[in-house]
ZAMARGU-4260 file (C-alpha; in steps of 0.2 Angstrom, whole numbers, plus 5000, padded with zeros to 4 digits):
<rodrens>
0) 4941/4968/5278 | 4935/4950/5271 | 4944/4942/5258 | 4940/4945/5239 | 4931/4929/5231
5) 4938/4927/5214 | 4932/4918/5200 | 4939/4913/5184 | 4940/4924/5171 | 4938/4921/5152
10) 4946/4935/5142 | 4935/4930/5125 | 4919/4932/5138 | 4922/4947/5144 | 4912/4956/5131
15) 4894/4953/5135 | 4879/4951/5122 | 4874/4965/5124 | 4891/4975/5120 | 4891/4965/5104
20) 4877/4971/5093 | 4866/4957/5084 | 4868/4963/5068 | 4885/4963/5068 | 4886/4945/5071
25) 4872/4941/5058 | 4886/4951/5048 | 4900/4941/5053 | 4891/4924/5050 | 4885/4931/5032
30) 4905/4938/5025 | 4909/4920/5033 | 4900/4912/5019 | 4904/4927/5007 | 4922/4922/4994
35) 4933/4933/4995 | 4944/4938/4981 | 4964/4942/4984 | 4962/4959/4980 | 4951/4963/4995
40) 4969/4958/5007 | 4981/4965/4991 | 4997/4970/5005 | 5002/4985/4992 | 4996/5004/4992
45) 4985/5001/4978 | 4963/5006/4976 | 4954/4994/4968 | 4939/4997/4959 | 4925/4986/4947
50) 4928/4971/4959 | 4947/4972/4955 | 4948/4974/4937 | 4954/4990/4940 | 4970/4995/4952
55) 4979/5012/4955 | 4991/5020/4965 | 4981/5026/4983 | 4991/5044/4978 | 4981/5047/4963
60) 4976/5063/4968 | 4984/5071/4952 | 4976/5060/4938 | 4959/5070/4940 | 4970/5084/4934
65) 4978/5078/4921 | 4962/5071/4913 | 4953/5088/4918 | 4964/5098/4908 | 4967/5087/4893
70) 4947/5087/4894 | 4945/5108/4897 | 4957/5111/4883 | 4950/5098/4869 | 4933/5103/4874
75) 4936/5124/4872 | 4947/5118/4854 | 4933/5110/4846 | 4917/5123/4853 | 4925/5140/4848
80) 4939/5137/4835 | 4934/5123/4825 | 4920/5131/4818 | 4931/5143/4813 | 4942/5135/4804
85) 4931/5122/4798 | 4923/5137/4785 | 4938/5144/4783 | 4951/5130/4781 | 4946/5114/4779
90) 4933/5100/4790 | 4949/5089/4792 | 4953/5099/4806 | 4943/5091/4818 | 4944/5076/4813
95) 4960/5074/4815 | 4962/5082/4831 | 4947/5070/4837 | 4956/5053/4835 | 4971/5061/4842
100) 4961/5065/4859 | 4953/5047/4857 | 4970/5039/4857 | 4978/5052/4871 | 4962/5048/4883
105) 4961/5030/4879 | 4980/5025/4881 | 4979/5037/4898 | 4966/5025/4906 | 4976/5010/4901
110) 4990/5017/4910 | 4982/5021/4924 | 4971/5006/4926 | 4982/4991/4920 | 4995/4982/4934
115) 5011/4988/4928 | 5018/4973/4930 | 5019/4968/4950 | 5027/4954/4957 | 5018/4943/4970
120) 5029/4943/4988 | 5036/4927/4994 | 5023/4916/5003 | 5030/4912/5022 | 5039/4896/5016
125) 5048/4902/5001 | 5053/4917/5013 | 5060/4904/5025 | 5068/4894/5012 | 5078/4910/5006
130) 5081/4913/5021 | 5090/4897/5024 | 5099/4897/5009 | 5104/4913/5012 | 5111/4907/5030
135) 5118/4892/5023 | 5129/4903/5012 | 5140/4912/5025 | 5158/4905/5029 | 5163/4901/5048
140) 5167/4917/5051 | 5155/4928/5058 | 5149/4941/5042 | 5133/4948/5039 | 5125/4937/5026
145) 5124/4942/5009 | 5110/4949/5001 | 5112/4948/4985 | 5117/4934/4970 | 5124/4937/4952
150) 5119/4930/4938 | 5125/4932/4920 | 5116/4938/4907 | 5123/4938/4890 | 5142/4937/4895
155) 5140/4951/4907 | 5137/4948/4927 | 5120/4956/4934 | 5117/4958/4953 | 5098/4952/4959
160) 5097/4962/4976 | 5087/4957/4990 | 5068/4965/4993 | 5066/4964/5015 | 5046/4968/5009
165) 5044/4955/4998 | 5054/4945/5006 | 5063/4937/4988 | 5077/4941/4977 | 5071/4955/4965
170) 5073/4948/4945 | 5084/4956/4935 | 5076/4973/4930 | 5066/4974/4944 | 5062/4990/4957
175) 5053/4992/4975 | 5043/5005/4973 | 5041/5015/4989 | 5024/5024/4985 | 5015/5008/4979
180) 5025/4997/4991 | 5026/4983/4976 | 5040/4976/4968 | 5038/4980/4949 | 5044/4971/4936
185) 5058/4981/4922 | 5052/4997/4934 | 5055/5012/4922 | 5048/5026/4936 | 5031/5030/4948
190) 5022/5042/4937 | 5009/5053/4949 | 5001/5063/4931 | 4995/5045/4927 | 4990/5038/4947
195) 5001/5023/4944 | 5019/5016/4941 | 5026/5013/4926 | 5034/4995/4922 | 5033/4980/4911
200) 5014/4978/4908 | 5009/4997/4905 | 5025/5006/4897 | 5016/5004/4880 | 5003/5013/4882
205) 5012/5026/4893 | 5027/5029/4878 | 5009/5032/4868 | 5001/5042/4880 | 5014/5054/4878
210) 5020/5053/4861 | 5003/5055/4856 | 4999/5069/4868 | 5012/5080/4861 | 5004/5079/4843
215) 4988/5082/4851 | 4996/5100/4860 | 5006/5103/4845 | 4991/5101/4835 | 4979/5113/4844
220) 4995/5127/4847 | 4996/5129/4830 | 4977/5129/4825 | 4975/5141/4838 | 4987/5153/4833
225) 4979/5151/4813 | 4962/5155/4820 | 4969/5170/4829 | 4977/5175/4815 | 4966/5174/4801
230) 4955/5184/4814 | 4965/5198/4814 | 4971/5197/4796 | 4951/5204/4793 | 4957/5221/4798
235) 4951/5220/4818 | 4968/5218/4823 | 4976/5203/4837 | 4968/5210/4850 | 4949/5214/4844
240) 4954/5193/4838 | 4956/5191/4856 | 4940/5198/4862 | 4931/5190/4852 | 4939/5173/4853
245) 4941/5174/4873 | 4944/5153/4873 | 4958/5151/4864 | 4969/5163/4874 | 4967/5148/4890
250) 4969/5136/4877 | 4986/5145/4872 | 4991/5147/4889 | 4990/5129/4894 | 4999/5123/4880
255) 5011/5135/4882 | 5016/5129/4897 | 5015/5110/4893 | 5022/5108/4877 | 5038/5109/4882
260) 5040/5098/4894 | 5028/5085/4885 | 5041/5084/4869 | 5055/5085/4881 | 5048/5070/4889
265) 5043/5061/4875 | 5060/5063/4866 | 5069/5055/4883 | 5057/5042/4881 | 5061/5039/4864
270) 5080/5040/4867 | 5077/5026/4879 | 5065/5014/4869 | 5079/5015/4855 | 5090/5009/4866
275) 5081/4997/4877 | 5082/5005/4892 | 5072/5011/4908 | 5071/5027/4918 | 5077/5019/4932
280) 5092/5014/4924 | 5098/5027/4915 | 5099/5038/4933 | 5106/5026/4943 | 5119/5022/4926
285) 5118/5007/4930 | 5127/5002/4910 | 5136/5019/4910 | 5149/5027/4917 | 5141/5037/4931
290) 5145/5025/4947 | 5163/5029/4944 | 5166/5011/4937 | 5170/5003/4919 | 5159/5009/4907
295) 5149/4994/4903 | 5135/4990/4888 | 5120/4987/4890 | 5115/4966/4891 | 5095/4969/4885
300) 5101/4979/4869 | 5099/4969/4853 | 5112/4983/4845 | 5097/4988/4832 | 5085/5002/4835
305) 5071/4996/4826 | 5072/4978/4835 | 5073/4987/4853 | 5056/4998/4848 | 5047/4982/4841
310) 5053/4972/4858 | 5049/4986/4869 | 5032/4994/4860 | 5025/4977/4851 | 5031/4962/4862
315) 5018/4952/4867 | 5008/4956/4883 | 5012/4947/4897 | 4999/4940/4910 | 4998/4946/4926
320) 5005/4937/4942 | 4996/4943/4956 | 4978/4935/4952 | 4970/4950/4960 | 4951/4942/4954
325) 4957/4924/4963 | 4947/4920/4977 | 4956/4915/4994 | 4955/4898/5002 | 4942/4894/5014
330) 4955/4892/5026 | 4962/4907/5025 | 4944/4917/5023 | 4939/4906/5041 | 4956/4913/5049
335) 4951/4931/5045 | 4932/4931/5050 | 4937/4921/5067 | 4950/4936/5069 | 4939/4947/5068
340) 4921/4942/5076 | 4926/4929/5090 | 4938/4940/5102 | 4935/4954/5112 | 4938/4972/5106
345) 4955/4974/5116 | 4961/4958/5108 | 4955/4960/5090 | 4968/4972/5088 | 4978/4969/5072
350) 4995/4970/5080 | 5008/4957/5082 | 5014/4964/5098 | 4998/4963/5108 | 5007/4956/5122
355) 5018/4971/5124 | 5003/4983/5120 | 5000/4996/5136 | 4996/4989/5153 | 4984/5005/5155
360) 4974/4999/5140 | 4973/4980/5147 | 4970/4982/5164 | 4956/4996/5159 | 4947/4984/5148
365) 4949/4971/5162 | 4943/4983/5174 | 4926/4991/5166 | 4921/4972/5160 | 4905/4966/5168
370) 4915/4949/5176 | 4926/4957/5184 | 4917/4972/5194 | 4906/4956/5202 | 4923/4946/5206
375) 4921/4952/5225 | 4908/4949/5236 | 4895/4961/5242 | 4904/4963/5257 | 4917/4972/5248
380) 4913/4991/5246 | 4908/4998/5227 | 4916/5013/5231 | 4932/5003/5236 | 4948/5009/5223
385) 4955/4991/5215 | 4977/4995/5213 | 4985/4987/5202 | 4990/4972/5212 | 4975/4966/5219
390) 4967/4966/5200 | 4983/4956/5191 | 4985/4944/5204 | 4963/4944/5200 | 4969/4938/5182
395) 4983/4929/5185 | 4975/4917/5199 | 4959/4914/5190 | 4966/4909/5174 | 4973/4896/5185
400) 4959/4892/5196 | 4952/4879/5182 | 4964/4864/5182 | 4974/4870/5169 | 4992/4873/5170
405) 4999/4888/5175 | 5003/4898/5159 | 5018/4904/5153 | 5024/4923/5149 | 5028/4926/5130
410) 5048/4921/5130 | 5042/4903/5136 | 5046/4904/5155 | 5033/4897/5168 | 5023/4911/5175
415) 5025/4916/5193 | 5008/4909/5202 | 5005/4922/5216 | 4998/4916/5231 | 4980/4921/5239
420) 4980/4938/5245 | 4967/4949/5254 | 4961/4965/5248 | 4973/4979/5252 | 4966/4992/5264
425) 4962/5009/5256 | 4978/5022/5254 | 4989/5006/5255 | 5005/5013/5249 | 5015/4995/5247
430) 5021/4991/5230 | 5025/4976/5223 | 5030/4971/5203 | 5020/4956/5196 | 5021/4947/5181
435) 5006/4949/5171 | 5003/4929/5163 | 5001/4929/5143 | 4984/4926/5139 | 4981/4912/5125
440) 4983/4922/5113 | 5000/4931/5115 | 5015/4926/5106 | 5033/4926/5108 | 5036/4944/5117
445) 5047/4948/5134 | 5033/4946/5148 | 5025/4962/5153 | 5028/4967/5173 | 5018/4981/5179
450) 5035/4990/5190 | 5039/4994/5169 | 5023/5005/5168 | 5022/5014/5186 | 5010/5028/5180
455) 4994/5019/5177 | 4985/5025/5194 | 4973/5017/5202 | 4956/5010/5190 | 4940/5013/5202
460) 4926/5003/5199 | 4909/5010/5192
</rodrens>
């Protein structure tokens, strides 16, 4: 059998023109021009939405619901039992249960749509200079090194702890929440009845949201047990009031079943506004007794209810740090569209580890590109299998064949450069282990051998 001809092979050529649509790269050369804002490559488990004046928690399935049935309740109260009692009682009625709604529907939606208060994560040089500080702290001994500092706050010592995410030492007060993926500044808890967490920027209208919701449930309880009973007071009796009145017995049994846990929850949340506290805090104890150390006070307290509510509840608002709206720089916006549109579909993966991805992946992209079924010459039979080492020492030799030096595997070691080598003959049982040379692109990995993958078969050409 002749000898293979092989020619170099250029892994950002092997997709043809006509694998890559046109209109794709018109699209590509178009959102290359096109700013971006940050909130397009936001890292946290947040939707967007009105070109990012708007952010949620992605789990905020359950705010639908919340809003649906504060709507269906409000909506039956003031159709079928407000006319009622409007002629019989007095028109206040719906008025005041009408600015109740407005304020529980309006502070909902600011809780729900406002940044509770993220912190922006550590850009890659303030990542490395914590880290250097924090290797520079250990003794000569070997230790694992400390991930946490202590600050005083008032007289009393405070432990900042170390977020591996954000890569930075969380500010006092601060939380990671694992379902928004954010650290979030004086974290109180992740609330899924509002699709968003609670913290520094948005606990406001959240203590309103629920204070003012259990005036509102309150409100309509009472007025639909007065419409039932003046009902039945007419000599049809409570049930007869019941037939005839068929919405107010949903509107009982939803808030039934809600008001006690609203007023249970608003009460907590009062407890804890009067004493400058978070729900975070008061499980975890961290200024109580429950860790099985010294009782300790609490360093945020000003010791006077009415200055911790005004603190808490009418503080100024502060700005937010994440600059969701801010565009990105063009370096970085060049970086992502080059990512994207210049390499070839097995490389544009967005995976760090490409060089360790599978070797039945690789070798089956190399081997149903257009450059590489025309490597041999005609002589060579189409129906002739290619194994596994005739096709790595294909790429490995070629990439060579230009001039340019031999490259190296991802650790950094110099490549093996294996020698010219016919084609085997057909049912060739020999086996032999190759390094597979890191393409440009690779980074630092372990160099990929094919004897670490021995079930990938034989790739025939079509």
């Amino acid at each position: 059998m002749k000898n293979c001809e092989y020619q170099q092979i250029d892994p950002r050529a092997l997709g043809t023109p006509a694998s890559t649509p046109s209109s794709t790269l018109q699209c590509a050369k178009t959102n290359s021009h096109r700013p971006r804002r940050k909130w397009e490559v936001f890292p946290g488990r947040n939707r967007f939405y009105c070109d990012g004046r708007i952010i949620v928690a992605r789990q905020c399935g359950v705010l639908p619901l919340t809003l649906g049935l504060i709507l269906l309740t409000s909506g039956l109260f003031f159709m079928f039992d407000c006319p009622f009692l409007v002629a019989n009682l007095t028109v206040c009625i719906p008025v005041i249960a009408g600015v109740l709604f407005l304020v529980v529907v309006i502070t909902l939606l600011q809780t729900s749509f406002t940044d509770p208060g993220i912190l922006p994560r550590a850009l890659p040089e303030e990542a490395a200079d914590i880290e250097r500080q924090i290797d520079n702290s250990g003794s000569g001994t070997y230790r694992p090194p400390p991930r946490t500092k202590e600050i005083l706050i008032n007289g009393q010592v405070v432990k900042l702890k170390y977020c591996f995410t954000c890569k930075m030492f969380r500010p006092p007060r601060t939380s990671h929440c694992s379902l928004c993926d954010n650290c979030v500044e004086r974290f109180d808890h992740h609330c899924p009845w509002v699709g968003n967490c609670v913290g520094k920027r948005n606990y406001r209208f959240f203590y309103t949201f629920i204070v003012s919701l259990s005036f509102l449930t309150s409100f309509i309880f009472g007025c639909v047990i007065t419409h039932l009973t003046l009902r039945s007071q007419s000599g049809r009796g409570f049930v007869q009031a019941l037939q005839e009145s068929p919405a107010s017995v949903v509107e009982l049994v939803v808030c039934f079943f809600s008001i006690w846990s609203i007023l249970g929850l608003s009460g907590f949340h009062t407890y804890l506004v009067a004493s400058n506290l978070t729900t975070n805090e008061d499980i975890k104890g961290s200024w109580s007794g429950k860790r099985g150390a010294e009782e300790s006070g609490n360093p945020y307290t000003y010791n006077s209810v009415f200055t911790n509510c005004c603190v808490v509840l009418c503080g100024p608002m502060p700005p937010s740090l994440i600059d969701r709206r801010g565009f990105l720089p063009p370096d970085v916006i060049s970086q992502t569209v080059n990512s994207e549109t210049d390499l070839h579909p097995f490389m544009a993966k967005n995976d760090p580890n490409m060089c360790t991805q599978s070797t039945k992946e690789l070798l089956e992209s190399v081997a149903h590109s257009s450059l590489v079924q025309s490597t041999c010459t005609p002589a060579t039979p189409k129906t002739a299998p290619v194994t596994q080492e005739s096709l790595l020492i294909t790429v490995s030799s070629t990439l060579s064949a230009s001039g340019r030096p031999p490259p190296t595997g991802c650790s950094g070691r110099q490549a093996r450069r294996p020698t010219d080598k016919t084609c085997p003959p057909r049912g060739s049982k020999h086996k032999t282990s190759f390094r597979l040379p890191s393409p440009p692109y690779a980074l630092s990995h372990s160099p990929l051998i094919l004897s670490d993958a021995p079930d990938v078969g034989f790739i025939p050409l079509t």
